[in-house]
N, C-alpha and C positions, 0 to 999 in steps of 0.2 A: 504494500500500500504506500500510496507516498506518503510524504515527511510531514506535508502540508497538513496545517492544522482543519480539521472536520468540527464546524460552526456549529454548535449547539444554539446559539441566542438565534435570533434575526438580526441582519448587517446593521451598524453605527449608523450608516450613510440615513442623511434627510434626503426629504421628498418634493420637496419643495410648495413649504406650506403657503394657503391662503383662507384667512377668517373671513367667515360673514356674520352677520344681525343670528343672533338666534331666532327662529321663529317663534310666533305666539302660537300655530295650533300643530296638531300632528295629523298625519295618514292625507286625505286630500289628494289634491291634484296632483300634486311634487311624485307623492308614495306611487301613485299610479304609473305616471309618466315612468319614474325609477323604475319597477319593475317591469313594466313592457320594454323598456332599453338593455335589460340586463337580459331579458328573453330571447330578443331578435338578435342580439349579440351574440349568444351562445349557440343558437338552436335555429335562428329563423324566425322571421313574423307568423309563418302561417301553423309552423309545427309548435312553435311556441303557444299563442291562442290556446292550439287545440290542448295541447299539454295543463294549462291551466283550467281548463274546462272538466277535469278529470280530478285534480288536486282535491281529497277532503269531501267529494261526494260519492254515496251509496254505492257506484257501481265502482270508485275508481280508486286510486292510490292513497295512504296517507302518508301527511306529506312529513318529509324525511329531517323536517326542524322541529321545535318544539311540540308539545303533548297535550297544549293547550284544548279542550273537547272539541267537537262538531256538535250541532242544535241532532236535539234526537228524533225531531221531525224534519222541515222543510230543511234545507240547505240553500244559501245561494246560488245563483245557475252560474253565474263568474266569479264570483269575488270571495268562494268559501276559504280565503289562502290569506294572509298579507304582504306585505313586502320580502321581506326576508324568505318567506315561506317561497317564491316566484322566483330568488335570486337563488335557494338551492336545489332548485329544479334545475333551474337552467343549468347549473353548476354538472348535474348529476347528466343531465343530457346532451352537455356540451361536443361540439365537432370537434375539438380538441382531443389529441390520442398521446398518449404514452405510451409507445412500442418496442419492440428490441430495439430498432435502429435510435430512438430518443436514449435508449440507458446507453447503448455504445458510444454516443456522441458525446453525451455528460459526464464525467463521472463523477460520482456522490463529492468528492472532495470541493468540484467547482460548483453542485448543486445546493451545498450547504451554505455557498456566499450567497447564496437570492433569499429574498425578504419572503415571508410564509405566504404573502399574496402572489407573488412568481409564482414560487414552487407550486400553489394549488391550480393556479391557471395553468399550466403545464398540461390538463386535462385527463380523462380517466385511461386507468391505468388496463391493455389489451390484451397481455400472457403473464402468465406465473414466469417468477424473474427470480434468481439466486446470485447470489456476493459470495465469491468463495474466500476462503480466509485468504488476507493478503490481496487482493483483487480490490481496486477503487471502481471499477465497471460491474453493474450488473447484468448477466447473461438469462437468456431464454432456459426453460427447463418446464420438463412434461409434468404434468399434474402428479403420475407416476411415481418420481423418481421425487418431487417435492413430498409426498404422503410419505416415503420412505425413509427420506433423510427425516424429517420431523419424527419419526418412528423409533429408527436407530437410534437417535439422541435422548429419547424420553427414553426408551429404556435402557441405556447407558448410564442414567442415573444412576449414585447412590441409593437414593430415596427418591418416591414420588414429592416430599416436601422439595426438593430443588425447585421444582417446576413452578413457575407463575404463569398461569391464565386468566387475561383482561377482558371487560366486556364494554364496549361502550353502549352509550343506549339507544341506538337506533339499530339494532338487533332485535329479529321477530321473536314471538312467542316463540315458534316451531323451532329457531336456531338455537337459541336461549336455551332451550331446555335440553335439548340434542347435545349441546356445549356442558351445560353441567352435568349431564350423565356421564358423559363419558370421561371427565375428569377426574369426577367422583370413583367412577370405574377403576379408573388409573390409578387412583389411592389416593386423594390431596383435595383440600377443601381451600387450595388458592385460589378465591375466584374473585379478585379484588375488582372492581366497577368501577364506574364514573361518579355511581350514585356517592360513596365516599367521598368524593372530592367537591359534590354540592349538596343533600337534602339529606346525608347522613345523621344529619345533626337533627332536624324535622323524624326524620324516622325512629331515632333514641328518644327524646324526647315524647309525643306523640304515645307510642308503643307502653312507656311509663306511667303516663297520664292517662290515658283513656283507651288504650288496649290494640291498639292498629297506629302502624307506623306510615297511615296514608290520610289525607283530608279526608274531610267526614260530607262537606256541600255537594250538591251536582252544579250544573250548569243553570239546571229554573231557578236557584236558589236566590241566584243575583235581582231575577225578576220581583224576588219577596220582601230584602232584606231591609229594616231602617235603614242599619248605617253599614258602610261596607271600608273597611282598615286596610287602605295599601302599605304595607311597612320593608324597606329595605327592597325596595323591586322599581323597575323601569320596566314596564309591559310596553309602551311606546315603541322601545326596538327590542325588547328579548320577546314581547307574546306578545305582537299586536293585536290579535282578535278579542285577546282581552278587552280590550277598549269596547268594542261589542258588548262586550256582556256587563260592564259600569256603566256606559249609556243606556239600558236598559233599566238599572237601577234606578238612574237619575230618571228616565220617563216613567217608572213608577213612584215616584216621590222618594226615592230613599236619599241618602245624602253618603258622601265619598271624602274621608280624611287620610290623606297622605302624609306618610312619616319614611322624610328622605335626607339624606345628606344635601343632595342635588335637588333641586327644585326641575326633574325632566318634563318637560314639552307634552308627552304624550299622556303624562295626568293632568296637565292643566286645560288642554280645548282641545277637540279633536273633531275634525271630518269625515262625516261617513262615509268609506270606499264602495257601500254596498247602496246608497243613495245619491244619485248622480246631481241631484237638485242641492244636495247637502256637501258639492267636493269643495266649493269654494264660499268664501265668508270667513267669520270670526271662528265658525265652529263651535260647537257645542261646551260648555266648558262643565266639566269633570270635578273637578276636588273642590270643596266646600271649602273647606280647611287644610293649611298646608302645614305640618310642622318641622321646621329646618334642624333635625337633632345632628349633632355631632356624632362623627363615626363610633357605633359603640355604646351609642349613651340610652339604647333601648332599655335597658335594663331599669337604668334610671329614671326615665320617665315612665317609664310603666305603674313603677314604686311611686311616684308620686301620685301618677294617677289612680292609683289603688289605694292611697292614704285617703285621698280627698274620698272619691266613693266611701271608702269606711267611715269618714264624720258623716257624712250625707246623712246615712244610712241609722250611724248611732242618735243624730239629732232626730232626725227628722221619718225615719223609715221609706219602705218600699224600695228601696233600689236593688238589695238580694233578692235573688230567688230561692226562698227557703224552703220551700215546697223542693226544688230542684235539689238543691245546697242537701238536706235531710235525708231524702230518697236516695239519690245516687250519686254523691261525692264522699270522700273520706280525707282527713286533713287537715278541716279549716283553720282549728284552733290553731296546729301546732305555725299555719301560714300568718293567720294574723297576729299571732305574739310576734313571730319573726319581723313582720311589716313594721311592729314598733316601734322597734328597735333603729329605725332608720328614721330623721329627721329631712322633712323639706326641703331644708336651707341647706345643709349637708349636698343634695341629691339634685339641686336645682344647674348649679356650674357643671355639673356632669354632661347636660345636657345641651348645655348653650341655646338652650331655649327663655321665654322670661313666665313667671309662673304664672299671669294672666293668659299667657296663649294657651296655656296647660289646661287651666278651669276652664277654657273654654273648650277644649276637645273632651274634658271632665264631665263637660255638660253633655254635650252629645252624646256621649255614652250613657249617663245617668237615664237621659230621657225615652234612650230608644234598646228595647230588648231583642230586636232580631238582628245580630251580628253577626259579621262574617269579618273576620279577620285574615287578609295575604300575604304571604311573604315569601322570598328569595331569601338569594344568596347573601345580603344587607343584612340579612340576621343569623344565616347557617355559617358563617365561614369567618368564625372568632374564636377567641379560645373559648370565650363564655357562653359559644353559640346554644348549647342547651338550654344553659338558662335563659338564654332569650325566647325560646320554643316553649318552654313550661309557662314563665311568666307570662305570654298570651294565654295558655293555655287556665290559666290563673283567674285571668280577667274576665272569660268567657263561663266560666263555671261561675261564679260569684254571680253574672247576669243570666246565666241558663241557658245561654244562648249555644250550645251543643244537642243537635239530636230533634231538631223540631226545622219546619219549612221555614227558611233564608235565613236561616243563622248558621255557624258554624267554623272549622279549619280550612285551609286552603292552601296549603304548601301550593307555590305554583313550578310544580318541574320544569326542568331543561328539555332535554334530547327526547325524542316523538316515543320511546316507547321504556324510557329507562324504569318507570315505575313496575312496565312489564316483564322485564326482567329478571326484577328483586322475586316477584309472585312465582316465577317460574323455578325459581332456584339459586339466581345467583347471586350471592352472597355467600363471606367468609366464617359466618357462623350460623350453619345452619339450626333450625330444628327440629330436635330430637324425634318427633313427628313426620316430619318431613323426611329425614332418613330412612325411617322405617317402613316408608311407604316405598322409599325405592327402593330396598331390600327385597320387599314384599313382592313386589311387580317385576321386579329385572332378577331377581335369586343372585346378589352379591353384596360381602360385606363392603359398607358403604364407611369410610372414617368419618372419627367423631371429633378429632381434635380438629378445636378452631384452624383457620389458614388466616394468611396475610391478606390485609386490606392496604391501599395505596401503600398509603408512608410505609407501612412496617414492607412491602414488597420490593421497596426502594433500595430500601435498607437492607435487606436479604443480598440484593445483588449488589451492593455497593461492598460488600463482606465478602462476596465472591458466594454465597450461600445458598442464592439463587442461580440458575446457569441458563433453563431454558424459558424465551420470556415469550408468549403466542398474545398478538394482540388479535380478538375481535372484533375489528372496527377501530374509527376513533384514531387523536394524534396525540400518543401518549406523553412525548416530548414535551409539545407544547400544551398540555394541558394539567402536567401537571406542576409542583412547587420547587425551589429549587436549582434551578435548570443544571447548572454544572457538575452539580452534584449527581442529580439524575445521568445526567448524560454518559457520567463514570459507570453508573450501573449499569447502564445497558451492556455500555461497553463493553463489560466483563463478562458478560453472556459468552457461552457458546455456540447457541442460538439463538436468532431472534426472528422471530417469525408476525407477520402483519399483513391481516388480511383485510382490504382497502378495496375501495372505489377508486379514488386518486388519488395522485402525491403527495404527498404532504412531508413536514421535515423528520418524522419519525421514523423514514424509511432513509433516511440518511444517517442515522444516529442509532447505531448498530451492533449487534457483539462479531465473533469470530466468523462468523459465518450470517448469513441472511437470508429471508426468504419474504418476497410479497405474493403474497396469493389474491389477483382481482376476482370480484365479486359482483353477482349483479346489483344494482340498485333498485330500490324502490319504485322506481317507474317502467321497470323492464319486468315483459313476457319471462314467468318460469315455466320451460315446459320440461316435464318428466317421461318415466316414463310410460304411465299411466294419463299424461293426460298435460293440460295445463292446469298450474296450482297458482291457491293464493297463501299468505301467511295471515297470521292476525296479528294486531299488538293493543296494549291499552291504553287509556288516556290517561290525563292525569287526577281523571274523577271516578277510575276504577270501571271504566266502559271500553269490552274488549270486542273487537269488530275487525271485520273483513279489510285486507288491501290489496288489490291487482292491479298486476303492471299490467299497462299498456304498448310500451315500445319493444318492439325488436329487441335483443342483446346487441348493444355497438360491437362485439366482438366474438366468434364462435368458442373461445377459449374461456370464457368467465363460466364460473359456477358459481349457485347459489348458497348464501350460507350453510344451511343444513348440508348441502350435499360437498361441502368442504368438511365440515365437520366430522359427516360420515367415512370422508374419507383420510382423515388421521384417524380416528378410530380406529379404521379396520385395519391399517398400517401399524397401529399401534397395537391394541389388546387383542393378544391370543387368545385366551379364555372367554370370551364374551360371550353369551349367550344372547344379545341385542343384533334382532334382522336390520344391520345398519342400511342395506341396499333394498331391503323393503320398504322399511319404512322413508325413505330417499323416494324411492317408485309413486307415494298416495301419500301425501303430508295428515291426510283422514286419520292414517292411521299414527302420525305422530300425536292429533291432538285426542286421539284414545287413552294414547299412552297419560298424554296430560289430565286428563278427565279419570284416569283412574290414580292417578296420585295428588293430585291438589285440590284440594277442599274450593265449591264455588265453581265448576267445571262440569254439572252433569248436564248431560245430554250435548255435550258442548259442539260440536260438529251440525246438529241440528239446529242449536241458537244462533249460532255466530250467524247461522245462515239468512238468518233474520234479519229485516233490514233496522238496521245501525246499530246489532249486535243487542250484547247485552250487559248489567251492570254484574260488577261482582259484588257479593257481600259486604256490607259496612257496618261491624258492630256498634261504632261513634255513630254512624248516623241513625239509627235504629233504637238508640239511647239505651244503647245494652253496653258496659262496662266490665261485663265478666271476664275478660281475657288478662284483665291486669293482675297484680299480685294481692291487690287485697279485693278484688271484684268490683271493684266502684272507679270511678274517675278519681283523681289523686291531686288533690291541692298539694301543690311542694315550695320549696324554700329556692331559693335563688341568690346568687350572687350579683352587683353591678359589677362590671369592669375594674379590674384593679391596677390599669396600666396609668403609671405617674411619666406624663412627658417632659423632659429636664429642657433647658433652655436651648432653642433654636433646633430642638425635635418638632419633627410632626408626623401625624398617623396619618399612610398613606392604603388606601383601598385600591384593588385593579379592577377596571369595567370593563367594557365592551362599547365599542362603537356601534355605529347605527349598519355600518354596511360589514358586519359580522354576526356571525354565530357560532360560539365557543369558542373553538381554534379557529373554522373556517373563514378566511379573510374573501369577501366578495368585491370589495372596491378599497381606497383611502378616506372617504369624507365620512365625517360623524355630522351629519346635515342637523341634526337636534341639537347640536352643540353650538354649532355655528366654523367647526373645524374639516377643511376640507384639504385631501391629498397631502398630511400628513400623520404618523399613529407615532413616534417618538416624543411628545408631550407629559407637560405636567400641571393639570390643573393647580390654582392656586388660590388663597385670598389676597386680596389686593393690597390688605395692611400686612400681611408675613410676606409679603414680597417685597414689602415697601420698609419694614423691619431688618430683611436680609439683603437690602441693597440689590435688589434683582428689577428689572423692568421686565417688559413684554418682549415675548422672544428671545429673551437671553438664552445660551446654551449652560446646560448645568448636568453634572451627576449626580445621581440618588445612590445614595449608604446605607443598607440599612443596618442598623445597630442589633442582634439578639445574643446572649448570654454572651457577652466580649470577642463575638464572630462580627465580621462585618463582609457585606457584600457589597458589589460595583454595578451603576448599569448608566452606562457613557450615553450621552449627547443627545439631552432632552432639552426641548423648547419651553418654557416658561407662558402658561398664559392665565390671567386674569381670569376668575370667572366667582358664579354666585356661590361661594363653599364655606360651612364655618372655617372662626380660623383654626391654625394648627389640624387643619385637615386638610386630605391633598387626595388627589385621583389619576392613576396610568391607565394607560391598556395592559391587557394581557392580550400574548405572550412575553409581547417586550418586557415585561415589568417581573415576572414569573422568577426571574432571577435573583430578585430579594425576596423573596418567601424562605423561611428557612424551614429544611422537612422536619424539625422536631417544635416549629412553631405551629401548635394544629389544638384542636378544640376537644376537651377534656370530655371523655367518655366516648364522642364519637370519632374523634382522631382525624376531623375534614382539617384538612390545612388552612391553618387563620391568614388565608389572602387578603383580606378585608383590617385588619389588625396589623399591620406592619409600621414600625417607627425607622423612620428617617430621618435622614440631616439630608441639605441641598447643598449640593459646592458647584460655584463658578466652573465651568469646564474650562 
């Protein structure tokens, strides 16, 4: 291999930025126009159209971004998608090919100088490709001879613990489950996910509290609710269709308070895409109430606002639900001694709020009993992040508002089917239940001992402890914490294995050896051999439904997940008693399999087939708490944040731009922002700028300081914007590089992205 050093980050180099006016409303004519230019770009006007016209409705694909539901009756005949949801279609359908003659021409050494939005435009990837040790070119290789070497090396192991396997989540039910068997099979319960790395923290939490590690609303719920709590989320560019379902709020009288670092575009007015009369104007305006808390300071204002409710409550009565509170909670006391113990004045500076705007979101809670509380990553991905997940969970039990029409949890997921995944099996701690079932149905002992989730997976191979590393999907590189750290671990592999649609930098960031396996996408024809098939996956309201591809395979070489799956399998486990090439032949018969092992799956092959599928069980929303430890919903104790910033520190959080989705880089302009054709920035406040002698567009590096470790990430642009102070915002993955992997969230171990301290030096 050559000498040359192989780019973990994205290149130093700017892009050459240009600001604009932030906008006042979201989605509109702009979002339209954007997504039809990103369409014709990739695919053509006319196949594009048609491609859209499929996206999210009954007979057609879902779409391969977030999890956001579909309406469980009508759908829109065009607009069932939003922007982003158009930009990774296009992506997934693009004319763009990545073939042998592309890796021969490249090699990984010069492909790792290109920024992550190169690399993905580079376009989807045509034959399974192998990196032999020492080799910077990777070479064509038979499907064959790939299922075999993966084979050899697994069972070359030591232990099946060596082995880590990833799942990201836009992986079907059918592959999901296909993937954990057979792992399970092979002996090792490493089946670390994405979901670790966002809603881990929502799933601990949640699971403690009220018995199910998934929101308890549907989709009508928004139709019901008084008041509806966006906390720590940007649905404007992570889940536009959201917006959909708050405007439905607000036309039924409810009302919409927002608690954001960022005061984003797409809660405050927004344009119907699906109302042609509504693309232009002021737009509709969203949030009632905005509250500007400092990164972190949930915890803190939650506590106030739970003080205040308790005098309400002690003067004057009615604001508990004691009927509720008696029935089915356990806790209370020991939560409001705890609450005492905390004073106002104390908990007020935590949140860089002033305590008038406080009683004023006070009130609205007081007044309105059907709630629905949202959130992201803004609250999973801290160290404190569970306590941030309980103490809603806190507020919501005191008002009752769990278990009845439009109130409720709302964890809003990422990737289209990552919730589906977890139901299916993957995860590194299974249960006990769940094993038994596969025992029961497949006749093999199944391991009991926990596996690695992200971090601890990291760490395995940074020890050399881990060797063979199979990614399912997803760009592990850049999504997870880290980066150079990671990057050693892969390194140290002896295999690495990533099976992808397109390029991306994780196929450059490699152990001894490599393999990328293409796959079909979500909008492409699987045909078997019984037939053409679909997969299912589910929302993130616990609604599991039909998707079929529409397009051709851009290449005769791709295979579909499961039938990858099958075939490391059969390369791998001798002893198997699992028809992997049958059930490969009728996916019917995969979700047999699935319907006889997971509770919530009967007759499943008959439902699904139903148009827009079906819901699965939800003991929260059903107001059934028996699954927890003490059978009841669980009032608990909480921490605030206990991070002290020393002088000319600030807390830096990593976001996402508007023409992104997770890793996937679709454009340069964060149009919500007002930042366009450049992603190496560093939001600011105007007075910590003007404190550290910095103006607008200066070049600066970010440090971040953890346990006397410090890390480097060169030659960001400085810009002004609306942010408390001593709070600061990057993108990810540029920014991924100051996350430290042992800085991550207590009990659920999601890496505290969101919680990073910095210092800013002049570049």
């Amino acid at each position: 291999m050559s000498d040359k050093k192989i780019h973990a980050q994205p290149p130093e180099k700017l892009t050459g930025i240009a600001l604009t006016e932030v906008p006042k409303s979201a989605v509109g004519v702009k979002a339209i126009k954007s997504a039809i230019s990103h369409v014709t770009k990739e695919v053509g006007f006319a196949k594009g159209i048609e491609l859209l016209s499929k996206i999210n409705q009954i007979d057609g694909f879902d779409c391969p971004g977030c999890a956001w539901p579909d309406p469980d009756e009508k759908r829109a005949f065009l607009a069932e998608y939003c922007e982003n949801g158009a930009k990774a279609i296009a992506e997934e359908a693009t004319k763009n090919r990545v073939s042998p003659l592309f890796f021969a021409t490249h090699p990984v050494q010069e492909m790792s100088t290109w920024s992550d939005y190169e690399i993905g435009k580079s376009g989807r990837i045509t034959h399974p490709m192998y990196l032999k040790e020492g080799s910077d070119n990777y070479e064509e290789i038979s499907w064959n001879d790939a299922f075999s070497l993966i084979g050899k090396e697994l069972n070359s192991l030591t232990s099946p613990d060596e082995a880590i396997f990833y799942t990201s989540g836009r992986t079907s039910n059918e592959a999901a489950f296909l993937y954990q068997l057979f792992v399970r099979q092979f002996g090792t319960n490493n089946l670390p996910d994405c979901s670790n790395m966002c809603h881990e923290s929502s799933g601990v939490a949640l699971s403690e509290t009220l018995g199910i590690g998934k929101g308890s609303v549907t989709l009508d719920d928004f139709n019901h609710a008084d008041l509806v709590i966006v906390m720590g989320q940007n649905p404007g560019t992570n889940h536009p269709r959201m917006l959909t379902a708050l405007s439905e709020t607000k036309k039924h009288g409810g009302k919409i308070m927002t608690i954001n670092p960022l005061p984003e575009v797409g809660l405050m007015r927004y344009n119907d895409p699906q109302n042609p009369l509504k693309w232009i104007g002021k737009g509709q305006q969203l949030t009632d109430l905005f509250l500007q808390v400092k990164i972190n300071g949930d915890v803190a204002l939650l506590k106030i606002i739970l003080k205040l409710i308790k005098t309400r409550e002690e003067e004057k009565g009615g604001v508990f639900n004691h009927q509720f509170i008696k029935e089915k909670t356990q806790g209370l006391e020991e939560f409001l001694s705890e609450l005492d113990t905390y004073s106002i004045e104390e908990l007020v500076p935590q949140t860089g709020l002033s305590l008038t705007q406080i009683e004023e979101a006070t009130e609205l809670i007081i007044n309105n009993d059907k709630i629905i509380i949202c959130w992201a990553m803004g609250l999973t991905q801290h160290k404190n992040a569970v306590d941030n997940i309980r103490e809603v969970v806190n507020l919501l039990l005191l008002k009752g508002s769990i278990g009845k029409k439009g109130a409720g949890t709302c964890p809003v997921r990422g990737h289209s089917n990552v919730q589906g995944d977890r139901t299916m099996g993957i995860w590194e701690k299974p249960k006990p239940a769940f094993l038994d079932s596969l025992e029961k149905e497949f006749s093999f002992k199944a391991p009991r001992k926990n596996g690695f989730d992200v971090v601890s997976a990291i760490e395995a191979m940074h020890k050399k402890e881990g060797k063979v590393f199979v990614g399912m999907g997803g760009n592990f590189i850049s999504a997870t914490p880290d980066t150079e750290f990671t990057a050693e671990a892969l390194q140290n592999c002896n295999l690495t294995v990533q099976v992808s649609t397109k390029l991306n930098r994780s196929h450059l960031i490699h152990g001894k050896q490599a393999l990328i396996l293409p796959c079909l996408g979500r909008s492409e024809k699987d045909n078997q051999e019984t037939g053409e098939q679909f997969v299912t996956v589910e929302n993130s309201m616990g609604v599991v439904h039909q998707s079929n591809g529409h397009l051709n395979p851009l290449s005769e070489h791709l295979l579909s997940e499961p039938a990858i799956v099958a075939g490391i399998a059969e390369a791998t486990l001798k002893n198997s008693k699992v028809e992997w090439s049958k059930l490969i032949a009728n996916y019917d018969l995969i979700r047999d399999k699935i319907e006889a092992t997971i509770p919530g799956f009967d007759n499943y092959n008959k439902r699904v087939r139903i148009k827009g599928g079906f819901y699965l069980p939800n003991n929260a929303r059903e107001n059934n708490f028996s699954p927890t430890l003490t059978g009841k919903a669980n009032f608990t104790v909480n921490k605030p944040s206990d991070i002290d910033l020393k002088e000319n520190q600030f807390m830096m959080m990593t976001i996402r731009t508007h023409d992104q989705y997770n890793t996937t880089i679709y454009g340069l302009d964060d149009r919500y922002r007002g930042v366009l054709n450049e992603r190496r920035i560093i939001f600011m406040n105007k007075d910590d700028m003007k404190n550290q002698q910095l103006k607008k567009l200066d070049k600066v590096d970010l440090v971040s300081h953890f346990q006397d470790e410090k890390r480097v990430a060169k030659g960001f642009l400085v810009i002004p914007y609306d942010i408390p102070k001593q709070c600061t915002a990057t993108y990810f993955p540029e920014a991924n590089v100051l996350v430290p992997i042992k800085s991550k969230a207590k009990l659920s171990h999601t890496p505290a992205s969101k919680t990073v301290i910095i210092t800013v030096q002049k570049a």
